[in-house]
C-alpha atoms as one frame of an Amber mdcrd trajectory, in Angstrom:
protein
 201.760 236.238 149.557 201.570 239.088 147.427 198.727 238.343 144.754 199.892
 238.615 141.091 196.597 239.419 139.558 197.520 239.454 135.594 198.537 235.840
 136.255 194.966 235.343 137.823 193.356 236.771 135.131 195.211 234.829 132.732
 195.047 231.830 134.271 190.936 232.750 133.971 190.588 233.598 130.584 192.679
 230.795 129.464 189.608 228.353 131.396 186.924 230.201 130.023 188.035 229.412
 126.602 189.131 226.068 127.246 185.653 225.282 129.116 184.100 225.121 125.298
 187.051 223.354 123.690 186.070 220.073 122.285 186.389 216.794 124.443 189.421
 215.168 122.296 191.228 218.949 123.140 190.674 218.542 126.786 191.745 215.267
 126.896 194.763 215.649 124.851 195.706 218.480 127.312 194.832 216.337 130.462
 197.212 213.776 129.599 199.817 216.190 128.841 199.684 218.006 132.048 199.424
 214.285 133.744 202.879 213.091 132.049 204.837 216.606 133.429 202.612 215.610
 137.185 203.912 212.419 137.352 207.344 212.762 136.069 207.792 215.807 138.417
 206.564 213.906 141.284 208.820 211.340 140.839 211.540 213.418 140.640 210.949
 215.965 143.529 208.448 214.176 145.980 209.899 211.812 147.966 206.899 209.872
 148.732 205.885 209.202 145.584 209.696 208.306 144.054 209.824 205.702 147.136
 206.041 204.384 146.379 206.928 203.964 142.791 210.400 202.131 143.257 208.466
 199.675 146.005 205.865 199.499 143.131 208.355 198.722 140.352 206.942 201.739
 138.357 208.253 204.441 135.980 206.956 207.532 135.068 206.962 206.909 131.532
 204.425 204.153 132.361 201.737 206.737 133.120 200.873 208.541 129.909 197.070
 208.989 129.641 194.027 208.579 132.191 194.251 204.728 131.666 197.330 204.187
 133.149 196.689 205.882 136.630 195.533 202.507 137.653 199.034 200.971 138.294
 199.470 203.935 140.833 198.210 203.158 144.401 195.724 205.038 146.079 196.835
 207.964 148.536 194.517 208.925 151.436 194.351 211.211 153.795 195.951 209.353
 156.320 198.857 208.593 154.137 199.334 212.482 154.246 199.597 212.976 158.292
 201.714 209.956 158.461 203.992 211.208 155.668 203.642 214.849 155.470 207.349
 216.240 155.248 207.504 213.208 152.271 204.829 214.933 150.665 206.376 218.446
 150.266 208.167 219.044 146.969 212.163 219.714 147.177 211.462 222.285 144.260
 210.562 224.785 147.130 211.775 226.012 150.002 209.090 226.105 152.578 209.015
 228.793 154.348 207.869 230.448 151.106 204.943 228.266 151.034 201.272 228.794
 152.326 199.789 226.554 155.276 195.896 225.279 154.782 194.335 222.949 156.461
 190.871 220.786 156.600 187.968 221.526 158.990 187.834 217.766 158.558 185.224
 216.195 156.831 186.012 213.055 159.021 186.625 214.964 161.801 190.882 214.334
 161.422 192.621 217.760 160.466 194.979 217.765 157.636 197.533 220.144 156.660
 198.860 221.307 152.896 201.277 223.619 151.329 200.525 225.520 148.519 202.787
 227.965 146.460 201.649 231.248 145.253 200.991 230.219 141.998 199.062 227.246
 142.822 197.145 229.661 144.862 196.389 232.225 142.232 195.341 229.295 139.807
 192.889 228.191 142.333 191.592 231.961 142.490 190.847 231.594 138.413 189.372
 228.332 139.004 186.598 229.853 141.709 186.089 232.741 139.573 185.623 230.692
 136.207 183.010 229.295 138.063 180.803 232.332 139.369 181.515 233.989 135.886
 180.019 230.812 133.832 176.463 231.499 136.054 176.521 234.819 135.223 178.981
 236.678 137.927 179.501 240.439 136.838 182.683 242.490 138.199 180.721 244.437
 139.975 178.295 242.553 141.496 178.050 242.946 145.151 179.337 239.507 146.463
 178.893 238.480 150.097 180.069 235.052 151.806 179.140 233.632 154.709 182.704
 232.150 155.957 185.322 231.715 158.326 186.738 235.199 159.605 189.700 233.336
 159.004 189.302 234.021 155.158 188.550 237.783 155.785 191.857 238.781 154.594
 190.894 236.771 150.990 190.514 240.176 148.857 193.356 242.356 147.998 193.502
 246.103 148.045 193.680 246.315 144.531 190.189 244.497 144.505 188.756 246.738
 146.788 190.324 249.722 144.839 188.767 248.601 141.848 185.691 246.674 143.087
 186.493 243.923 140.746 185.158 240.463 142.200 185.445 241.836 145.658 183.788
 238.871 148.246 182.026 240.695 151.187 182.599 238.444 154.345 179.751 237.522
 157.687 180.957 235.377 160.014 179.541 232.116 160.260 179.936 232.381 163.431
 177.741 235.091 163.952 173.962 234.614 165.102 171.225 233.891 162.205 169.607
 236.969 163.332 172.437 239.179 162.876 173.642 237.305 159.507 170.427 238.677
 158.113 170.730 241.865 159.300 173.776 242.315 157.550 172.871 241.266 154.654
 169.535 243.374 154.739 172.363 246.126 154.815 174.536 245.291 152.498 171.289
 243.895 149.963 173.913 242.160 147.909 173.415 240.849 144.411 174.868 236.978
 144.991 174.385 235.665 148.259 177.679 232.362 148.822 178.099 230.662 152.080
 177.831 226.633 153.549 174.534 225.199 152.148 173.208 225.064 155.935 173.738
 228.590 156.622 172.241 229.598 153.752 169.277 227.329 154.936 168.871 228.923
 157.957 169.139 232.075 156.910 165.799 231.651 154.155 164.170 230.342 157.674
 165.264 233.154 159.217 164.025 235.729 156.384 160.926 233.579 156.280 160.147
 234.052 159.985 160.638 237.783 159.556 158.705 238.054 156.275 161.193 239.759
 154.789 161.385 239.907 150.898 163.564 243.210 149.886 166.659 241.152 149.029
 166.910 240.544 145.381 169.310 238.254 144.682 170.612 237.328 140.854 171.458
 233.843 142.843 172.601 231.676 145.474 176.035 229.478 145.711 176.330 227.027
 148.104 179.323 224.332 149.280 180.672 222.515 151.812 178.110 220.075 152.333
 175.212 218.513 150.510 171.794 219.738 150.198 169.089 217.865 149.458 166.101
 218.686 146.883 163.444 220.294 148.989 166.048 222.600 151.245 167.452 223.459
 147.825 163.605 224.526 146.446 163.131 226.056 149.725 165.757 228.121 149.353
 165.132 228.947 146.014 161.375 230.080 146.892 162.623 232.192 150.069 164.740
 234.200 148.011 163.185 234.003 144.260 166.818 233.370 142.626 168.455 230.322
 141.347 170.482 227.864 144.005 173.570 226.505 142.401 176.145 223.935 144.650
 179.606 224.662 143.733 181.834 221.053 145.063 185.161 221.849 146.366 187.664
 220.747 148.928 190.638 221.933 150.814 192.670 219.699 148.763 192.268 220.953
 145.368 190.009 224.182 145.381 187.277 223.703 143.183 186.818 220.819 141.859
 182.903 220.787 139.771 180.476 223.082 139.878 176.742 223.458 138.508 176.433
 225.572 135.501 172.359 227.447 134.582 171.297 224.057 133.627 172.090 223.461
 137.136 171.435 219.061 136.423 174.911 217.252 136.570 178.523 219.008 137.848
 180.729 220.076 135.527 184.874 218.662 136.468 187.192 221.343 135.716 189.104
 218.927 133.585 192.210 221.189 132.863 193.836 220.694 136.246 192.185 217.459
 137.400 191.488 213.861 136.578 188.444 212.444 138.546 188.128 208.577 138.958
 185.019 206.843 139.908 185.907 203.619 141.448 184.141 200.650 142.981 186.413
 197.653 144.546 189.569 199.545 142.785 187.863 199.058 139.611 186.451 202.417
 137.365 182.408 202.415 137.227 180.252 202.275 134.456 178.505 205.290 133.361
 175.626 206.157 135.679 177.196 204.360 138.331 178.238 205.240 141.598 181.898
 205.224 142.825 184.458 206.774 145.064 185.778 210.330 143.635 189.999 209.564
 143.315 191.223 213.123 142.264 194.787 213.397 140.733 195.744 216.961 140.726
 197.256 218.689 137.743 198.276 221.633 139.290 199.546 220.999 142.504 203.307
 221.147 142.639 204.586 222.090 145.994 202.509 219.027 147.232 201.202 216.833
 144.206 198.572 214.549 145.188 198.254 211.631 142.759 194.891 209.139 142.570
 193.961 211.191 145.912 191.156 209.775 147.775 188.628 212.434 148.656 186.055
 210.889 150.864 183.371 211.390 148.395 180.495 209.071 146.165 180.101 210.596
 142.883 178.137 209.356 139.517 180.110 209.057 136.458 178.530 211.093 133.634
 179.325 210.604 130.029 176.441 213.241 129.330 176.453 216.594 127.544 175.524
 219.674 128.873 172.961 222.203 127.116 175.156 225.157 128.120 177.561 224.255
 125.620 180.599 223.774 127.599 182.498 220.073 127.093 183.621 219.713 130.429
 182.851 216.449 131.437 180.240 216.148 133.618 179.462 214.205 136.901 176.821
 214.085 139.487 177.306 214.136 143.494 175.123 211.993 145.826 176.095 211.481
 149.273 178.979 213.644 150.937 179.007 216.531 153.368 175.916 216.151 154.659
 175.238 216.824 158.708 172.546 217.691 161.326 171.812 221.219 162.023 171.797
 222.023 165.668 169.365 223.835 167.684 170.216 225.126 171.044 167.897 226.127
 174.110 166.224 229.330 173.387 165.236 228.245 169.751 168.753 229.396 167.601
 169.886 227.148 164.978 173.317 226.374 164.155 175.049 225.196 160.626 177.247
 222.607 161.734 179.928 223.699 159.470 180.174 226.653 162.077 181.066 224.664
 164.979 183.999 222.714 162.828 185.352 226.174 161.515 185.596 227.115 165.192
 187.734 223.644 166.161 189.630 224.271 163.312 190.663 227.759 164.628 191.427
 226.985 167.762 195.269 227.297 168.548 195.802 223.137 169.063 193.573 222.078
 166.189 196.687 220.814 165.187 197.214 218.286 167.667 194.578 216.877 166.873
 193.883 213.449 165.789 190.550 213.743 165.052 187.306 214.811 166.616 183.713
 214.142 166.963 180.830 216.926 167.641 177.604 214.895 169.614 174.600 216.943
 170.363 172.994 214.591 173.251 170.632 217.064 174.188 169.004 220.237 173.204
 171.625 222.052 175.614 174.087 219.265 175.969 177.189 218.620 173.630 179.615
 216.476 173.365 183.203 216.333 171.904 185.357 213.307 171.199 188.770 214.216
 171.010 191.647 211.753 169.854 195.029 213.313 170.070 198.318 212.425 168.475
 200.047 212.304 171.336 200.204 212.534 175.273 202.062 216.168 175.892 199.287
 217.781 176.889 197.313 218.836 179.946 193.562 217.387 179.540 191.586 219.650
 182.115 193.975 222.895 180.852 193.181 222.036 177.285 189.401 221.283 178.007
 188.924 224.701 179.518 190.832 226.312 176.741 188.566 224.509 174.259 185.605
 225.576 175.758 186.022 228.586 176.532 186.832 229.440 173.062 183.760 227.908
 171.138 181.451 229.493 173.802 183.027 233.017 172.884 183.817 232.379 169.108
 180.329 231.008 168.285 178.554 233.474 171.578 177.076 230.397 173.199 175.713
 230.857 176.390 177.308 229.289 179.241 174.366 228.957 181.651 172.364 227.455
 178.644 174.409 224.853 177.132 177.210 222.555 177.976 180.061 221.276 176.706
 181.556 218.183 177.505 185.445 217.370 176.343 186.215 213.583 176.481 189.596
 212.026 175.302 189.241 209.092 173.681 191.800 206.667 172.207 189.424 205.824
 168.864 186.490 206.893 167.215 184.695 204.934 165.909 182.835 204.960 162.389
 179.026 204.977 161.965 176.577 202.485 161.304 177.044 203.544 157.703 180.551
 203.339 157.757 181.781 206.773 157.455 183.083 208.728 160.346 180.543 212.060
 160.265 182.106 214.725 162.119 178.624 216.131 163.455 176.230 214.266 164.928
 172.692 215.327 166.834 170.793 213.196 168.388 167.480 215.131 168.755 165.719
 213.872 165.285 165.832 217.095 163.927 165.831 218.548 160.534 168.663 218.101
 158.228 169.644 219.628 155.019
């Protein structure tokens, strides 16, 4: 896809302006943009025309916030079992852009996306960084996938506008803070446990030349004291940023850096308990309807997610409503043999890179020992070779994430379920040694 950056940067002023209309504005322009969702969906998705004929519903039902509530709940799984259903006829899809899930759950799941969507969610990440105090310039580097390496244009790099400077997660602690000793950049981004282990690792090696303007972290939780610890490694702000494959950004903290503020133009959060919305200050499931997703819409989406509904203001000034996260992406760190620590979020990037991630089911990551591992693999069907795939599996995390073979294994079991955790979730990491966690 070839970027069109004055939409981008449209699309981005537009949100920073509308980030300090007042509420009644925001509102009146979420409901809008929910009407054209729905009705388009109806018309062009041929899940959701099916789901609201079995429902006896019609689009002209659904014309504010209120009336999402006669629409069932999708999920995930509602998605794999449906996906061609899900795709919009408005496109042909070849022009469209594959992304998938790591898998919070441990299940992979796939979504198109058309350029503009794309773009829009571009403005939506920048609006973000800029509201914290992001400058053009600002040397930017993001501890990710190598699989987003190819996320900045030429024309950023020409101009150094905004320009993200990628380290593989993948790559050893020690070496991620090399590299960034190098590069000394200005914001530091990455998964909230890599960013963890690298203020150990800086720690350790009593190094304090970085000075950093702040820290952005995502993926998973953090709790309180990693986030001070963090903070007090690095002497810069630590702001969580909550997004998901799904929808791209979704809230983010602001300098006040208390509750999340819901980018409210191009989603409508629900926090529900037993189907019903929660009171302010409560706790409830996040249901996300998207307001800019057309090649796939997703309608009262089910994230995976407990959130706190906020009817609070922020100090910043912005009317955004607000929210507050407390449970989520949260998972073990791992430690192998001789002493290195590993974000789990690495070892899920590698599965989902691997060349059959996407047959699979779903999959579980157990560390049984300090140089034993285990991975529970469901698969969505029989046509494949187990010992083959095993090997190929194997062989690839030890070389994408440089494990050593003689020091650790890795055991492959197929399973026909997995099966969800005392707390009823279905954590995709899991160690078993008692140690730290984020």
């Amino acid at each position: 896809m070839i970027i069109n950056y004055f939409r981008v940067f449209t699309y981005l002023h537009n949100m920073l302006k509308s980030s300090y209309w007042n509420y009644e504005k925001l509102i009146n322009l979420q409901n809008k943009k929910l009407r054209y969702v729905v009705k388009y969906a109806y018309d062009n998705v041929f899940y959701y025309h099916n789901l609201f004929k079995m429902m006896n519903i019609s689009p002209d039902q659904i014309k504010t916030k209120k009336d999402l509530n006669k629409i069932p709940i999708t999920k995930k799984d509602d998605i794999r079992k449906n996906y061609e259903n899900f795709i919009s006829n408005g496109y042909k899809k070849n022009y469209l852009k594959t992304i998938s899930t790591s898998g919070s759950t441990g299940k992979p799941l796939f979504l198109k996306i058309s350029q503009t969507e794309d773009e829009f969610r571009k403005a939506k990440h920048l609006r973000a960084n800029i509201s914290i105090g992001q400058k053009p310039k600002d040397k930017w580097v993001v501890i990710t996938s190598p699989h987003h390496f190819g996320s900045s244009t030429k024309i950023q790099r020409f101009f150094n506008i905004y320009v993200p400077v990628p380290i593989s997660v993948f790559n050893d602690i020690e070496t991620q803070r090399m590299m960034i000793e190098k590069l000394n950049p200005n914001i530091l981004d990455g998964y909230s446990s890599s960013l963890y282990l690298i203020a150990k690792e800086f720690e350790k090696e009593k190094i304090n030349s970085i000075r950093l303007k702040f820290l952005i972290g995502g993926a998973e939780l953090i709790n309180y004291d990693s986030r001070k610890y963090i903070e007090n490694i690095f002497s810069a702000p630590f702001y969580d940023h909550y997004s998901c494959i799904e929808f791209g950004k979704v809230a983010w903290q602001c300098n006040e850096k208390d509750q999340y503020h819901i980018d409210s133009e191009s989603l409508i959060l629900e926090f529900l308990k037993d189907n019903e919305e929660v009171a302010d200050g409560e706790t409830g499931e996040i249901i996300c309807t998207s307001l800019f997703n057309f090649a796939m819409p997703l309608i009262r989406y089910a994230i995976g997610d407990l959130g706190i509904k906020s009817k609070d203001t922020c100090n910043c000034g912005r009317n955004l409503p607000l929210m507050k996260l407390i449970e989520g992406r949260t998972d073990s760190l791992l430690v192998l043999p001789n002493g290195r620590w590993i974000s789990p979020r690495a070892f899920t990037v590698a599965i989902s890179t691997f060349e059959f991630y996407p047959y699979f089911d779903q999959f579980r990551i157990i560390q049984t020992k300090i140089n034993q591992f285990n991975i529970l693999l469901k698969m969505k069907n029989n046509s494949y070779n187990e010992n083959n795939l095993t090997q190929k599996l194997v062989n690839y995390l030890i070389n994408t994430l440089s494990l050593n073979s003689y020091d650790v294994s890795i055991n492959v079991k197929f399973v026909d379920e997995i099966p969800l955790d005392k707390t009823g979730k279905l954590m995709m990491v899991i160690s078993e040694l008692g140690k730290n966690k984020i």
